[in-house]
PyMOL Python script that loads the backbone (N, CA, C, O; Angstrom):
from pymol import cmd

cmd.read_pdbstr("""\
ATOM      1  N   UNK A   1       0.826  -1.199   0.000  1.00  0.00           N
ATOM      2  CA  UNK A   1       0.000   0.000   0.000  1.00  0.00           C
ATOM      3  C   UNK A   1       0.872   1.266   0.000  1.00  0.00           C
ATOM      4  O   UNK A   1       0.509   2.250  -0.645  1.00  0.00           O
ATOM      5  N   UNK A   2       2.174   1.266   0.808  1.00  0.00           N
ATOM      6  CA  UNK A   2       2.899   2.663   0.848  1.00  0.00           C
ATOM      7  C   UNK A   2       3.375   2.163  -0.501  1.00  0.00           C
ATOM      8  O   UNK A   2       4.191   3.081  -0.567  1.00  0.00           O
ATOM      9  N   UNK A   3       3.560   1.563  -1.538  1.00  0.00           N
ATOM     10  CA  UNK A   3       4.283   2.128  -2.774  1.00  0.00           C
ATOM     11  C   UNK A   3       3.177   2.265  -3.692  1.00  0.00           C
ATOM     12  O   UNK A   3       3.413   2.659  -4.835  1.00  0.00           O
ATOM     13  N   UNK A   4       1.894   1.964  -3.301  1.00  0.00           N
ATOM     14  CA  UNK A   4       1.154   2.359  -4.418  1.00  0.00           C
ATOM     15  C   UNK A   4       1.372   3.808  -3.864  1.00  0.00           C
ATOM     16  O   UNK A   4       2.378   4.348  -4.324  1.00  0.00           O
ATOM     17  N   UNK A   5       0.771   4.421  -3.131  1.00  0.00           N
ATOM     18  CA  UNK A   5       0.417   5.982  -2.206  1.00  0.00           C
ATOM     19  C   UNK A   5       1.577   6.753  -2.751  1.00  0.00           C
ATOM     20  O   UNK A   5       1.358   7.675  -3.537  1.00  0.00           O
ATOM     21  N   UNK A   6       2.983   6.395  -2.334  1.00  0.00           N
ATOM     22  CA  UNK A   6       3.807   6.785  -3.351  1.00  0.00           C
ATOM     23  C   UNK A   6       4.305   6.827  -4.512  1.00  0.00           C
ATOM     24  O   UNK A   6       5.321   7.424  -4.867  1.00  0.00           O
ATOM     25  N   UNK A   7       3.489   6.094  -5.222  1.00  0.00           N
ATOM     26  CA  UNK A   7       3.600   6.503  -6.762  1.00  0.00           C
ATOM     27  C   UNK A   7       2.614   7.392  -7.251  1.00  0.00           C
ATOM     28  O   UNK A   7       2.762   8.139  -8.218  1.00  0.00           O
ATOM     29  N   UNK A   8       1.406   7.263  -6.408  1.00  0.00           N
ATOM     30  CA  UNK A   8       0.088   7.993  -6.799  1.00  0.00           C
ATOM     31  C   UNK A   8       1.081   9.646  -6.651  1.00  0.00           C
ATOM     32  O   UNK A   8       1.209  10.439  -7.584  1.00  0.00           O
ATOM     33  N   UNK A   9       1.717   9.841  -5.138  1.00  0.00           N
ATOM     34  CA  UNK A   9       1.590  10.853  -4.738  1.00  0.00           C
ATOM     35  C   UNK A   9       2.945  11.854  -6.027  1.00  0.00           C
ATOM     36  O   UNK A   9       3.059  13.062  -6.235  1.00  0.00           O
ATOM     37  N   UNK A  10       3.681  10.729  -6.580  1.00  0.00           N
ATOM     38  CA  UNK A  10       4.751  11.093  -7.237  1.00  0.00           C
ATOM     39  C   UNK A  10       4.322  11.554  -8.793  1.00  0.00           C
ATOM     40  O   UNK A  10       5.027  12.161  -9.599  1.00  0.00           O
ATOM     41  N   UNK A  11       3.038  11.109  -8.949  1.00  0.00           N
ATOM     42  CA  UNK A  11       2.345  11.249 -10.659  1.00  0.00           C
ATOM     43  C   UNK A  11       1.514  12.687 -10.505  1.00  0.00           C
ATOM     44  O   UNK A  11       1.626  13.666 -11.242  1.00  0.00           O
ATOM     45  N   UNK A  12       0.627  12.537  -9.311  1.00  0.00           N
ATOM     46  CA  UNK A  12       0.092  13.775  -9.196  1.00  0.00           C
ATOM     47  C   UNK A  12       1.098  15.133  -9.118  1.00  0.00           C
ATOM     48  O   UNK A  12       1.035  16.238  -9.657  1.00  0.00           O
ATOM     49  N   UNK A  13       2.090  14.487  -8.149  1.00  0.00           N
ATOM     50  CA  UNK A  13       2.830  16.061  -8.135  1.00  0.00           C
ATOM     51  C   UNK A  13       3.797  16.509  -9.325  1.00  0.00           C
ATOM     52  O   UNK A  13       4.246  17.655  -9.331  1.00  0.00           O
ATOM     53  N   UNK A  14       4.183  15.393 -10.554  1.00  0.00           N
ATOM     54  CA  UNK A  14       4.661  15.362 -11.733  1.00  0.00           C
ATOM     55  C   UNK A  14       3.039  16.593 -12.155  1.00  0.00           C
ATOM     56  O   UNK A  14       2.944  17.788 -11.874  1.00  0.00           O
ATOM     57  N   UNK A  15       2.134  15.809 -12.791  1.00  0.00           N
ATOM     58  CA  UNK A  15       1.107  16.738 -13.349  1.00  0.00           C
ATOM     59  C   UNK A  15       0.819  18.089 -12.507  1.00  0.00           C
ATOM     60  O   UNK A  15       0.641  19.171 -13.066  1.00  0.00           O
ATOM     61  N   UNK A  16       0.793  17.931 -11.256  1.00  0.00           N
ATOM     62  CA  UNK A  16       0.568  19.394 -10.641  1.00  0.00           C
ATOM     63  C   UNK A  16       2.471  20.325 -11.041  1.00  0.00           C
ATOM     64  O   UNK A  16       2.122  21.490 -11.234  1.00  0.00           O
ATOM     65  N   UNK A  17       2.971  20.313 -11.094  1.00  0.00           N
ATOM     66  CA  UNK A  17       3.753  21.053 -11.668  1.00  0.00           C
ATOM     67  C   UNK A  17       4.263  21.274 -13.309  1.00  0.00           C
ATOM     68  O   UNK A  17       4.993  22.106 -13.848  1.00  0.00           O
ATOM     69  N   UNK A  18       3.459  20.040 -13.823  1.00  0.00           N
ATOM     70  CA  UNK A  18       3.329  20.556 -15.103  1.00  0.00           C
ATOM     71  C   UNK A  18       2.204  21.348 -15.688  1.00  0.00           C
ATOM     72  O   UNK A  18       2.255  21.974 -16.746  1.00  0.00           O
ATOM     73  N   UNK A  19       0.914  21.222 -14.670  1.00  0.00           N
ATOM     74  CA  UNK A  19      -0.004  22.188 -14.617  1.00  0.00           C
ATOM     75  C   UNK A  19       0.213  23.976 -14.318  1.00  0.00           C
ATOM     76  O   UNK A  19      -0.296  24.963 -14.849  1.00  0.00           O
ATOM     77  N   UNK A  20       0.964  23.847 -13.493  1.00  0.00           N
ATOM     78  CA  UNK A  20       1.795  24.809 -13.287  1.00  0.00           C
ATOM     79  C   UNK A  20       2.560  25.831 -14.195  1.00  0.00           C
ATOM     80  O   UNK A  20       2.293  27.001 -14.471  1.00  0.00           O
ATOM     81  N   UNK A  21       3.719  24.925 -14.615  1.00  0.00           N
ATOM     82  CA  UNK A  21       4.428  25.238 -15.390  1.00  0.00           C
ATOM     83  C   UNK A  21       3.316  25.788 -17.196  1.00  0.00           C
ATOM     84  O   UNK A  21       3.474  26.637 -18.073  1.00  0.00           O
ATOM     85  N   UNK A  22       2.422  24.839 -16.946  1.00  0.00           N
ATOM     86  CA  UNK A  22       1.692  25.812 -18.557  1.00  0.00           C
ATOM     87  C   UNK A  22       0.907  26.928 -18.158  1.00  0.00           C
ATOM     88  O   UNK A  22       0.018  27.270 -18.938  1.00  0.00           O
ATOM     89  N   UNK A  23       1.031  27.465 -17.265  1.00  0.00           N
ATOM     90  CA  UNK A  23      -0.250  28.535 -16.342  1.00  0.00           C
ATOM     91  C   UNK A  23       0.898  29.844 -16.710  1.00  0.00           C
ATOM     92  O   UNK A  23       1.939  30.206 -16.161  1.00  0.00           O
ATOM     93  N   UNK A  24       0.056  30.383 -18.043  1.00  0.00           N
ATOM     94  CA  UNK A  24       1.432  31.888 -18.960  1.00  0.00           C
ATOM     95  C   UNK A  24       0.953  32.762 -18.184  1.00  0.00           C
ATOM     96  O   UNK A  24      -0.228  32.533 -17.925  1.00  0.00           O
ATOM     97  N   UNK A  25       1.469  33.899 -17.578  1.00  0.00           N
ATOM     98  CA  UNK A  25       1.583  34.894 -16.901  1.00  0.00           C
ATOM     99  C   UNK A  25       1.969  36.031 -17.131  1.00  0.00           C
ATOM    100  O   UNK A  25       1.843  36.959 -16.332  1.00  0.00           O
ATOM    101  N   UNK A  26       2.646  36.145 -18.587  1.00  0.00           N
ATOM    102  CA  UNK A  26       3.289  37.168 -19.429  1.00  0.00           C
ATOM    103  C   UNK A  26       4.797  36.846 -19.242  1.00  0.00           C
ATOM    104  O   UNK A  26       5.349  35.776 -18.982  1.00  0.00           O
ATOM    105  N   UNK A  27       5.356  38.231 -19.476  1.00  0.00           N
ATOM    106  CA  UNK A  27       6.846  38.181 -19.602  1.00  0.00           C
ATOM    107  C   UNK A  27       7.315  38.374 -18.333  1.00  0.00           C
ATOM    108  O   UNK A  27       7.826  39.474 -18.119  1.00  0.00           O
ATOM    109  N   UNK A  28       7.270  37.551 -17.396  1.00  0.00           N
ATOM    110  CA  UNK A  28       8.024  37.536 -16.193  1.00  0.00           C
ATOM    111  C   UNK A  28       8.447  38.991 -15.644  1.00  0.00           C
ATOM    112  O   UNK A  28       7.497  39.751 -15.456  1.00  0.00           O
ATOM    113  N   UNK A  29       9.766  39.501 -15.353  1.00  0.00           N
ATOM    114  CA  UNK A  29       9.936  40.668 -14.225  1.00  0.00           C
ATOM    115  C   UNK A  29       9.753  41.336 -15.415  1.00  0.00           C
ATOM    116  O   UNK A  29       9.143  42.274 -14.903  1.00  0.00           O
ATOM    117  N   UNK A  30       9.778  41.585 -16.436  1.00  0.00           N
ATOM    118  CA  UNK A  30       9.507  42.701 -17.218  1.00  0.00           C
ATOM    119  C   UNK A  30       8.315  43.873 -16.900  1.00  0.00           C
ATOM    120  O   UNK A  30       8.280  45.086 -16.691  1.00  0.00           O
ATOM    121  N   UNK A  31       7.010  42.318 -17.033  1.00  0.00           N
ATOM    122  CA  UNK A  31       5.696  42.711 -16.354  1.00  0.00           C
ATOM    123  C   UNK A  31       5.351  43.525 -14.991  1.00  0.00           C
ATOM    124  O   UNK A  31       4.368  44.177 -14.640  1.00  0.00           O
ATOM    125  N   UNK A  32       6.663  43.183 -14.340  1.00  0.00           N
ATOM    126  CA  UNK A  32       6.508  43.510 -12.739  1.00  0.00           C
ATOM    127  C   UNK A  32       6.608  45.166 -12.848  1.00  0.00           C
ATOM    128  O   UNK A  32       5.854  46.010 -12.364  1.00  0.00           O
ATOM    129  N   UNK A  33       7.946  45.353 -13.750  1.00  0.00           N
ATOM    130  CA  UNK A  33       8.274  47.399 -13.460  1.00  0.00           C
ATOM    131  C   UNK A  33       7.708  47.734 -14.335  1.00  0.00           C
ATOM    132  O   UNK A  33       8.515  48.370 -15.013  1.00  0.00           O
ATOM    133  N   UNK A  34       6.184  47.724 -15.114  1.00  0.00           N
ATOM    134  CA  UNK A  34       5.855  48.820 -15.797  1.00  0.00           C
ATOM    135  C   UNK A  34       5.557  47.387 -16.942  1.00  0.00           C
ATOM    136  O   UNK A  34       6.130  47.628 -18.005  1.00  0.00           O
ATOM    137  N   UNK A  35       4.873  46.098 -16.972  1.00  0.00           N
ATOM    138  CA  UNK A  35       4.469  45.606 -17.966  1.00  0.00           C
ATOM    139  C   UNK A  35       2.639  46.445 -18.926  1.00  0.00           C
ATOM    140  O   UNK A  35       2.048  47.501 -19.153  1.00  0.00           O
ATOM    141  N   UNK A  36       2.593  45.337 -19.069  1.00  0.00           N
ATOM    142  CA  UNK A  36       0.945  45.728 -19.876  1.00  0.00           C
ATOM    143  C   UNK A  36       0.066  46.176 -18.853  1.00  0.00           C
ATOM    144  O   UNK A  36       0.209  46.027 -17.639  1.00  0.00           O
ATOM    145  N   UNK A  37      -1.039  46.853 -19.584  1.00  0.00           N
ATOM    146  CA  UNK A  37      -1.640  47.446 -18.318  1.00  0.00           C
ATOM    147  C   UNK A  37      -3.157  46.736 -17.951  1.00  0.00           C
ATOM    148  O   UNK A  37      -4.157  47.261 -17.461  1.00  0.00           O
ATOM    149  N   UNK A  38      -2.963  45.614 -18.299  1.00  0.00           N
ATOM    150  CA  UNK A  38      -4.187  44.543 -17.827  1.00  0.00           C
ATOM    151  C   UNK A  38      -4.151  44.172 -16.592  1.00  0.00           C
ATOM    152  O   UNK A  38      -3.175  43.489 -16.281  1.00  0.00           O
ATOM    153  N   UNK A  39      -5.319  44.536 -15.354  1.00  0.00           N
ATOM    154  CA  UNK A  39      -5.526  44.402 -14.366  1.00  0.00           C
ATOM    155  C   UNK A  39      -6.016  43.414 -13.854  1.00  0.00           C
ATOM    156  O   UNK A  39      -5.696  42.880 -12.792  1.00  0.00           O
ATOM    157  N   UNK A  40      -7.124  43.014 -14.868  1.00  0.00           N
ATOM    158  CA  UNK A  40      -7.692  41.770 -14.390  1.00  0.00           C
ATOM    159  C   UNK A  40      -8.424  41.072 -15.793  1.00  0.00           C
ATOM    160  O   UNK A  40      -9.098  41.678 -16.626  1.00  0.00           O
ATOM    161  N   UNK A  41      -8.115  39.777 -15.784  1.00  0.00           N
ATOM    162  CA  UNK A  41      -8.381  39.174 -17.160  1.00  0.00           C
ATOM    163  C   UNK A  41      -9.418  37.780 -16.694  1.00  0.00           C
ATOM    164  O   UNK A  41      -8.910  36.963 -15.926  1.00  0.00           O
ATOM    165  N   UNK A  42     -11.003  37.520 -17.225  1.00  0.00           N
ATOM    166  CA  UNK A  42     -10.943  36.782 -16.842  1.00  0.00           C
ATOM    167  C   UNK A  42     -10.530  35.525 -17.557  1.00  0.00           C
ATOM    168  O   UNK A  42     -10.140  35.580 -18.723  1.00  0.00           O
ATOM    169  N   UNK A  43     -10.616  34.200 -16.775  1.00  0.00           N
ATOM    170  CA  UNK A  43     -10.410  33.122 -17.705  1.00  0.00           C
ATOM    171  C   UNK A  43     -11.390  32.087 -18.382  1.00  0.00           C
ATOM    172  O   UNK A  43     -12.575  31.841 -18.158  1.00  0.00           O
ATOM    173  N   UNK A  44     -10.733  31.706 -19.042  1.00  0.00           N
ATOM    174  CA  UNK A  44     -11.649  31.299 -20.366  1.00  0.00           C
ATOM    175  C   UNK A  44     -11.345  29.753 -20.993  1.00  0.00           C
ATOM    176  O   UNK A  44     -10.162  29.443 -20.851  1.00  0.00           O
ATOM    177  N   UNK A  45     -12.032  28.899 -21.542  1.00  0.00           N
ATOM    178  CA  UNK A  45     -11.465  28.052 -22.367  1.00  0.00           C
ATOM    179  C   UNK A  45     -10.261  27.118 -21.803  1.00  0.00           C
ATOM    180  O   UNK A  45     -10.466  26.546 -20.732  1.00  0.00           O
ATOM    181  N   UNK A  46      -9.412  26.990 -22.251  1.00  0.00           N
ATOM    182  CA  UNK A  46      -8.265  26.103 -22.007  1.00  0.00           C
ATOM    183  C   UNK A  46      -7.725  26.896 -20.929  1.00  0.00           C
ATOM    184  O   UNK A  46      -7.331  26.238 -19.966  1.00  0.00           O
ATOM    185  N   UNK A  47      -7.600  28.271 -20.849  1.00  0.00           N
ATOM    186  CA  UNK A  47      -7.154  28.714 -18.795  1.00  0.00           C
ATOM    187  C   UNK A  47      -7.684  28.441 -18.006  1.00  0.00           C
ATOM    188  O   UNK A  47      -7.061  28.339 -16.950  1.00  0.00           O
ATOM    189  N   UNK A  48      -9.058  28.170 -18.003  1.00  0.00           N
ATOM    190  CA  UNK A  48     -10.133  27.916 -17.369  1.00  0.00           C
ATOM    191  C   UNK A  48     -10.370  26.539 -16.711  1.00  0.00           C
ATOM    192  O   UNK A  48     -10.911  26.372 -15.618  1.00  0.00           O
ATOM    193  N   UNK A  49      -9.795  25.382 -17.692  1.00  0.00           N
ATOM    194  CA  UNK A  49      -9.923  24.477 -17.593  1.00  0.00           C
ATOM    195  C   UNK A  49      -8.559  23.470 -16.205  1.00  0.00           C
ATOM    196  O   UNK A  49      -8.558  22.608 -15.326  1.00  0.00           O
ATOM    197  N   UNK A  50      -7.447  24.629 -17.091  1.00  0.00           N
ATOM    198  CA  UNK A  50      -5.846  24.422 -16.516  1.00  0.00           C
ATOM    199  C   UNK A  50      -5.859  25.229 -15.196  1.00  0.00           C
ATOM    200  O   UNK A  50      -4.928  24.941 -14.443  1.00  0.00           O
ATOM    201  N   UNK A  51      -6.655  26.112 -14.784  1.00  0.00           N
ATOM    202  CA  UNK A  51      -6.516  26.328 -13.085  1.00  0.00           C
ATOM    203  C   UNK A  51      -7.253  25.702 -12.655  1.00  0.00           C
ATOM    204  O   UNK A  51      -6.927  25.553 -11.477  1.00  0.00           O
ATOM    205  N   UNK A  52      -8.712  24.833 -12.993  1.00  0.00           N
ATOM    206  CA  UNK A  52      -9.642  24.517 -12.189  1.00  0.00           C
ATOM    207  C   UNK A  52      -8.858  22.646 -11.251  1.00  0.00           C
ATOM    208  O   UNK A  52      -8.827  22.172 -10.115  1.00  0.00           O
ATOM    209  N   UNK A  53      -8.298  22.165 -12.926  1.00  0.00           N
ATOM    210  CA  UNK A  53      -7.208  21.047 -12.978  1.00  0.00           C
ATOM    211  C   UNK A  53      -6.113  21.195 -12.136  1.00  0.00           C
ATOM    212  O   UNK A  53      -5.517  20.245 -11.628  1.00  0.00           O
ATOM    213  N   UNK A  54      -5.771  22.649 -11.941  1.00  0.00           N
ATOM    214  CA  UNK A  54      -4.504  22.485 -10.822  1.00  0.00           C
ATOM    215  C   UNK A  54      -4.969  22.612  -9.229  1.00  0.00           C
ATOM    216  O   UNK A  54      -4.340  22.248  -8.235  1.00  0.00           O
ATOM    217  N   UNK A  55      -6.275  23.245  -9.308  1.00  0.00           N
ATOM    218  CA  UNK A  55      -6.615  23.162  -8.025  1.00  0.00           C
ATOM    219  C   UNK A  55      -6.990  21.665  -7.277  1.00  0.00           C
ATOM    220  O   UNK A  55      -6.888  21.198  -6.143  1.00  0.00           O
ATOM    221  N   UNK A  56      -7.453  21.235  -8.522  1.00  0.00           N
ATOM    222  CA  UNK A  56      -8.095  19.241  -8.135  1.00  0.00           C
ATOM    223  C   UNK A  56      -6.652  19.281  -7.473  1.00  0.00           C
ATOM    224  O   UNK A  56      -6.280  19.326  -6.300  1.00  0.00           O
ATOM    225  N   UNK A  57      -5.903  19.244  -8.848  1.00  0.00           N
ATOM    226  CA  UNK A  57      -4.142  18.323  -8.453  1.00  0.00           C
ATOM    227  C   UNK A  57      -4.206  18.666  -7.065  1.00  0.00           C
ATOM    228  O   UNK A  57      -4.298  17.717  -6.286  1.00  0.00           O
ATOM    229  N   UNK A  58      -4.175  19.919  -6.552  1.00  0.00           N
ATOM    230  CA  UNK A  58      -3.331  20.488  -5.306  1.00  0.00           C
ATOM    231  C   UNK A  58      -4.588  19.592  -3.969  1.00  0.00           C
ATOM    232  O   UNK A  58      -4.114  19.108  -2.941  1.00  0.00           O
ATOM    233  N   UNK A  59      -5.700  19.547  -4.184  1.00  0.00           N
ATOM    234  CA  UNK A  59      -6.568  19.262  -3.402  1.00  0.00           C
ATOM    235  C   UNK A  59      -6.123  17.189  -3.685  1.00  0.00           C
ATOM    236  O   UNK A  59      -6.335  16.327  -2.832  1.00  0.00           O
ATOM    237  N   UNK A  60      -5.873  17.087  -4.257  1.00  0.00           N
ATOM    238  CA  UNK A  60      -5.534  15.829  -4.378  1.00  0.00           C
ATOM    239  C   UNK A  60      -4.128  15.526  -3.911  1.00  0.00           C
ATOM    240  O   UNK A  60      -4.238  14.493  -3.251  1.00  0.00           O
ATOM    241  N   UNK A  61      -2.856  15.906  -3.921  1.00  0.00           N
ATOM    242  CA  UNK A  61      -1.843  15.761  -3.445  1.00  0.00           C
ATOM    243  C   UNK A  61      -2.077  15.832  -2.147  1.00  0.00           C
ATOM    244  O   UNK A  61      -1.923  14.863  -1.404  1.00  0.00           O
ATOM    245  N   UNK A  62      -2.578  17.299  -1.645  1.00  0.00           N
ATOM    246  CA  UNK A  62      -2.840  17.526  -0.074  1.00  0.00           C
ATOM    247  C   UNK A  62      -3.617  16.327   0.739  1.00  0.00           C
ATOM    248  O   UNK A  62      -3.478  16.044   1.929  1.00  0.00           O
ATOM    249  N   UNK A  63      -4.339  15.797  -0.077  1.00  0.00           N
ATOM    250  CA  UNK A  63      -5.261  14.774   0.708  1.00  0.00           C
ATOM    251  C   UNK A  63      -4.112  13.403   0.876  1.00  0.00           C
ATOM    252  O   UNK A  63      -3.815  12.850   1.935  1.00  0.00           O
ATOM    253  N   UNK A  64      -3.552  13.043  -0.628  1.00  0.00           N
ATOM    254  CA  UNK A  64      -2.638  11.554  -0.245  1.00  0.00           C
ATOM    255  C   UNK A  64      -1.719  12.355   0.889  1.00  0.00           C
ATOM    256  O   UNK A  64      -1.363  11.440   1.631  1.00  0.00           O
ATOM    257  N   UNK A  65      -1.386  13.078   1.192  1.00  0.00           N
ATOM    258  CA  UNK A  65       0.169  13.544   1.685  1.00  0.00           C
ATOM    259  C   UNK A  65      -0.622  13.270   3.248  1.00  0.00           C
ATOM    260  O   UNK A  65      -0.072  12.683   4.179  1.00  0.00           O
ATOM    261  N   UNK A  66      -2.037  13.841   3.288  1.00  0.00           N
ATOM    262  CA  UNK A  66      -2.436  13.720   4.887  1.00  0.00           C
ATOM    263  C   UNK A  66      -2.428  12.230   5.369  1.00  0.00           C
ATOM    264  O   UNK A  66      -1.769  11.626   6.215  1.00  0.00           O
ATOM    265  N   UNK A  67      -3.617  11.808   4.323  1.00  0.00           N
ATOM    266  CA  UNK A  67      -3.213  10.577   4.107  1.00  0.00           C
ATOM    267  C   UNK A  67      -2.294   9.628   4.728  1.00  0.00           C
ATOM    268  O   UNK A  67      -2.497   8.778   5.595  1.00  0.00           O
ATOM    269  N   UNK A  68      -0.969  10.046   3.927  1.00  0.00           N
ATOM    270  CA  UNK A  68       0.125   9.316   4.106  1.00  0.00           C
ATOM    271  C   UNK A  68       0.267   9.581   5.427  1.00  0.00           C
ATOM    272  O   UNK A  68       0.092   8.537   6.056  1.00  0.00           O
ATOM    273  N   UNK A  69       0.558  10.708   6.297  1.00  0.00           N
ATOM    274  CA  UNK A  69       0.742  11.328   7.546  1.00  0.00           C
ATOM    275  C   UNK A  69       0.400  10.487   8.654  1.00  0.00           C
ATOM    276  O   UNK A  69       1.071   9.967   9.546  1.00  0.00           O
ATOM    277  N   UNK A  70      -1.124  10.488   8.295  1.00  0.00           N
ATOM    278  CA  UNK A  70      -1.827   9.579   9.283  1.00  0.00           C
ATOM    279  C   UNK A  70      -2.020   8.154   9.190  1.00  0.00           C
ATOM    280  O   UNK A  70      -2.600   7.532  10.081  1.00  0.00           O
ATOM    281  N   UNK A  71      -1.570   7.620   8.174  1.00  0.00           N
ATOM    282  CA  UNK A  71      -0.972   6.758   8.056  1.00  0.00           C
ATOM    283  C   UNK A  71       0.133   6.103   9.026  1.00  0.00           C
ATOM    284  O   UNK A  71       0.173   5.005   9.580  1.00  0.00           O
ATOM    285  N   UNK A  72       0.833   6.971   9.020  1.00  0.00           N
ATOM    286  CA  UNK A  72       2.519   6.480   9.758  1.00  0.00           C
ATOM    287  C   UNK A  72       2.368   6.827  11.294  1.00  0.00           C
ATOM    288  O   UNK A  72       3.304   6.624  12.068  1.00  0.00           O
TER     289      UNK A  72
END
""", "prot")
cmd.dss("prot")
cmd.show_as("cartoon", "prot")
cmd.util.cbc("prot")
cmd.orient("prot")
């Protein structure tokens, strides 16, 4: 059972940081001193889909990890 839990917990947190990693934000510190002047954008379509997916991931990692916790 601990190596299934740890593989589960090792796939989810692979996809939660590749969820991550596709979540565009603009041009990094550029944006920070004086980027575009979009305040608030909402999301849509495939953004829409990729934060709702990273929140599962994160609500899903958090749960095996307690999980695991109380487990041991």
């Amino acid at each position: 059972m601990d190596k299934t839990l740890g593989t589960i917990q090792i796939i989810i947190s692979v996809l939660l940081v590749i969820s991550i990693l596709l979540q565009n934000r603009g041009a990094g510190l550029s944006e920070t001193f004086g980027g575009s002047g979009n305040v608030y954008q909402t999301k849509r379509g495939f953004d829409k889909f990729l934060f709702i997916s990273t929140l599962v991931l994160v609500i899903l990692f958090l749960g095996t990890a307690f999980y695991n916790f109380i487990q041991h």
